[in-house]
C-alpha angles and dihedrals in degrees: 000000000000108000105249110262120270116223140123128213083201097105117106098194089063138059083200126086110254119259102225101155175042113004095225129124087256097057096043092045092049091050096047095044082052095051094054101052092041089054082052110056082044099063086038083057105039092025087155089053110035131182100257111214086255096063085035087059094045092040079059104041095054100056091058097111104159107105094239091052099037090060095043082064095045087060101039100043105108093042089041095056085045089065111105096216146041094226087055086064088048098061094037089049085047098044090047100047106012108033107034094036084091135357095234099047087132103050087046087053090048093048085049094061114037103047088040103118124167091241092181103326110138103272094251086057102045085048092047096046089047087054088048100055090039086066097050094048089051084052108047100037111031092175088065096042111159106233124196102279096043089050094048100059085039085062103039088042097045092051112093119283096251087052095044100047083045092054092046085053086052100051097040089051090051094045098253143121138195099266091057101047118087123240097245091046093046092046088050091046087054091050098043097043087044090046093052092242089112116068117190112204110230102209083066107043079042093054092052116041124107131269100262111200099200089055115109101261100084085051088054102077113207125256110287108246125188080250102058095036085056086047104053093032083053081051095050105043117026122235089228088062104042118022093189088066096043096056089035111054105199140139140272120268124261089249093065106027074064090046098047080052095048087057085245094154114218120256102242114248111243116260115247120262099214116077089205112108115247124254108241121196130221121307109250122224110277112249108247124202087255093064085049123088121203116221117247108230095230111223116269103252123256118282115257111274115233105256118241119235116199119216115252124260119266115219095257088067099042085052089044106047091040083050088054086041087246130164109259087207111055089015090235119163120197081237087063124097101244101030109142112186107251146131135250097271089044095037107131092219121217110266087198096063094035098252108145118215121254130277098263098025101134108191119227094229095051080059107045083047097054077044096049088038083051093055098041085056102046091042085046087055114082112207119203122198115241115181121239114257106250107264127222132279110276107227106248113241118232110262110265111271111240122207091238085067090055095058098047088057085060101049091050089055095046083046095047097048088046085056096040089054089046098056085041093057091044084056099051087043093055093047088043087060 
């Protein structure tokens, strides 16, 4: 930062502010900038009798104070009051103690102004400083003069980031830019918006600023819909080649909605080779939301309990509980409210100390409940009689053969050959006679 310029406006031989250091472009362009106006104001206020250049040379003259300046007057005097104009001893203050008190003055001046940044000043320091240095740099090198419109982006680009974004905002929501502000409303604008004694409403600046096609709504996708799912699955793969998905608009599946993602490109499906339209068939009815049934998530089941182990039994128990004719198992007594008279395989255990029942222990209610599940089920059934289809006529068995008829059968042989001898002898004995 330029130190501030030292003068005093104290002397009372001079009209003029006193010159007291250093010996830098800001201090020598501020006093003479001072000099100037105030020889100025002077001739608008006394115009019949003016300041002629002689008594403006020796007004100034007599307020350098500074020793090395001092000096330099003391020497040129005589030449200095000889000059004919203000503006010659100017040029001759500014070639002894600006120009020629380095050869790069103006580079320095340049450098000064154009990598100054607020970087944290308080934002009335950081737009005076700028002015400041503006100034030098005019003065010093008059063929790199800044001129407005450079300044003005100099001092809207050096201020922080935050100020500068919420200038832009400003401007764009007046209807202004910064080629049409001016550079003492702009500077003012800076300072209030930086102090907090602007307020920008933010409906507004929100209303009106542009689309901006790198913000993050473009990155947020919208909400998928059946419509758009059928669109873009219409746009992928086309009716002509699938009639299942033209009757039936979906989506794509999760594989290749992630390969798609992932910039994987689709292999092309082979042309046919037929030239022949396909025959479609009919489309079938679309598929709304109300023929699809959504799948209920079932609970994820309750985490394992911690088992109980009971401690084991001391002798004094054992002896105890044998003496009473208990159960060492579930500890049980026949003096106990819920003894049952059982043995170890069959013992029901105690589920609130952790004893589990024996192997081959079957609980009275598991087994009303299969009975009374039995009989909801066969009362649930409905029977309905149906009659047998007639079945086919059993062969009848010979009647059993008794041994009387045997004999009978015997008899009438033995009957039938007696009868037979005797026809045979009656007919001997006819053809005898």
């Amino acid at each position: 930062m330029f130190p501030s310029p030292s003068y005093s406006s104290s002397n009372q031989y001079s009209l003029a502010p006193s010159f007291t250091g250093p010996i830098q472009p800001s201090s020598i362009v501020f006093w003479l900038s001072r000099c100037s106006a105030i020889f100025q104001s002077y001739n608008d206020l006394h115009s019949s009798q003016p300041l002629t250049p002689r008594a403006q040379i020796r007004q100034a003259g007599l307020a350098l104070i500074h020793p090395e300046t001092s000096r330099w007057w003391d020497a040129q005097s005589a030449d200095l009051q000889a000059l004919t104009s203000w503006n010659e001893f100017v040029q001759r203050f500014k070639d002894r103690f600006l120009l020629n008190n380095s050869s790069d003055m103006g580079l320095k001046a340049e450098r000064a102004f154009y990598t100054f940044r607020q970087n944290g000043l308080p934002i009335r320091d950081y737009v005076g400083e700028l002015e400041e240095r503006r100034a030098v740099l005019n003065e010093c090198n008059r063929s790199s003069m800044v001129d407005d419109v450079q300044y003005k982006r100099h001092l809207l680009f050096g201020a922080d980031e935050k100020t500068g974004r919420d200038v832009e905002k400003v401007l764009q929501l007046q209807g202004l830019t910064i080629d049409t502000i001016g550079v003492e409303k702009l500077a003012g604008l800076i300072c209030e918006i930086a102090d907090g004694s602007f307020v920008i409403p933010a409906e507004s600046v929100a209303s009106k600023q542009p689309y901006d096609h790198t913000s993050s709504q473009e990155d947020t996708p919208p909400s998928p819909t059946i419509e758009n799912l059928s669109t873009e699955l219409h746009e992928t793969v086309p009716a002509h080649r699938d009639p299942i998905i033209a009757a039936h608009p979906i989506s794509r599946p999760p594989s290749l909605e992630l390969e798609l993602e992932a910039g994987h490109e689709l292999e092309p499906e082979p042309e046919h080779l037929d030239t022949q339209p396909e025959q479609l068939d009919p489309p079938l009815p679309s598929i709304t939301l109300s023929d699809l049934q959504i799948a209920r998530v079932s609970p994820p089941p309750n985490p394992p309990t911690q088992r109980l182990t009971p401690a084991p039994l001391t002798p004094e128990e054992r002896r105890s509980i044998a003496a009473a004719g208990g159960c060492f198992k579930c500890r049980r007594v026949p003096s106990s409210s819920d003894w049952v008279e059982h043995k170890a395989p069959t013992c029901p255990g105690d589920p609130s100390r952790g004893i589990p029942p024996g192997p081959r222990y079957n609980p009275p209610s598991s087994q009303n409940q299969s009975k009374s599940r039995h009989k909801k089920k066969s009362s649930s059934v409905t029977t309905i009689a149906v009659p047998p289809a007639p079945a086919p006529p059993l062969p009848v068995p010979p009647p059993p053969v008794e041994p009387q008829w045997f004999e009978e059968q015997a008899i009438r042989g033995r009957s039938s050959a007696a009868s037979a001898e005797e026809v045979d002898y009656d007919n001997d004995f006819i053809l005898k006679l």
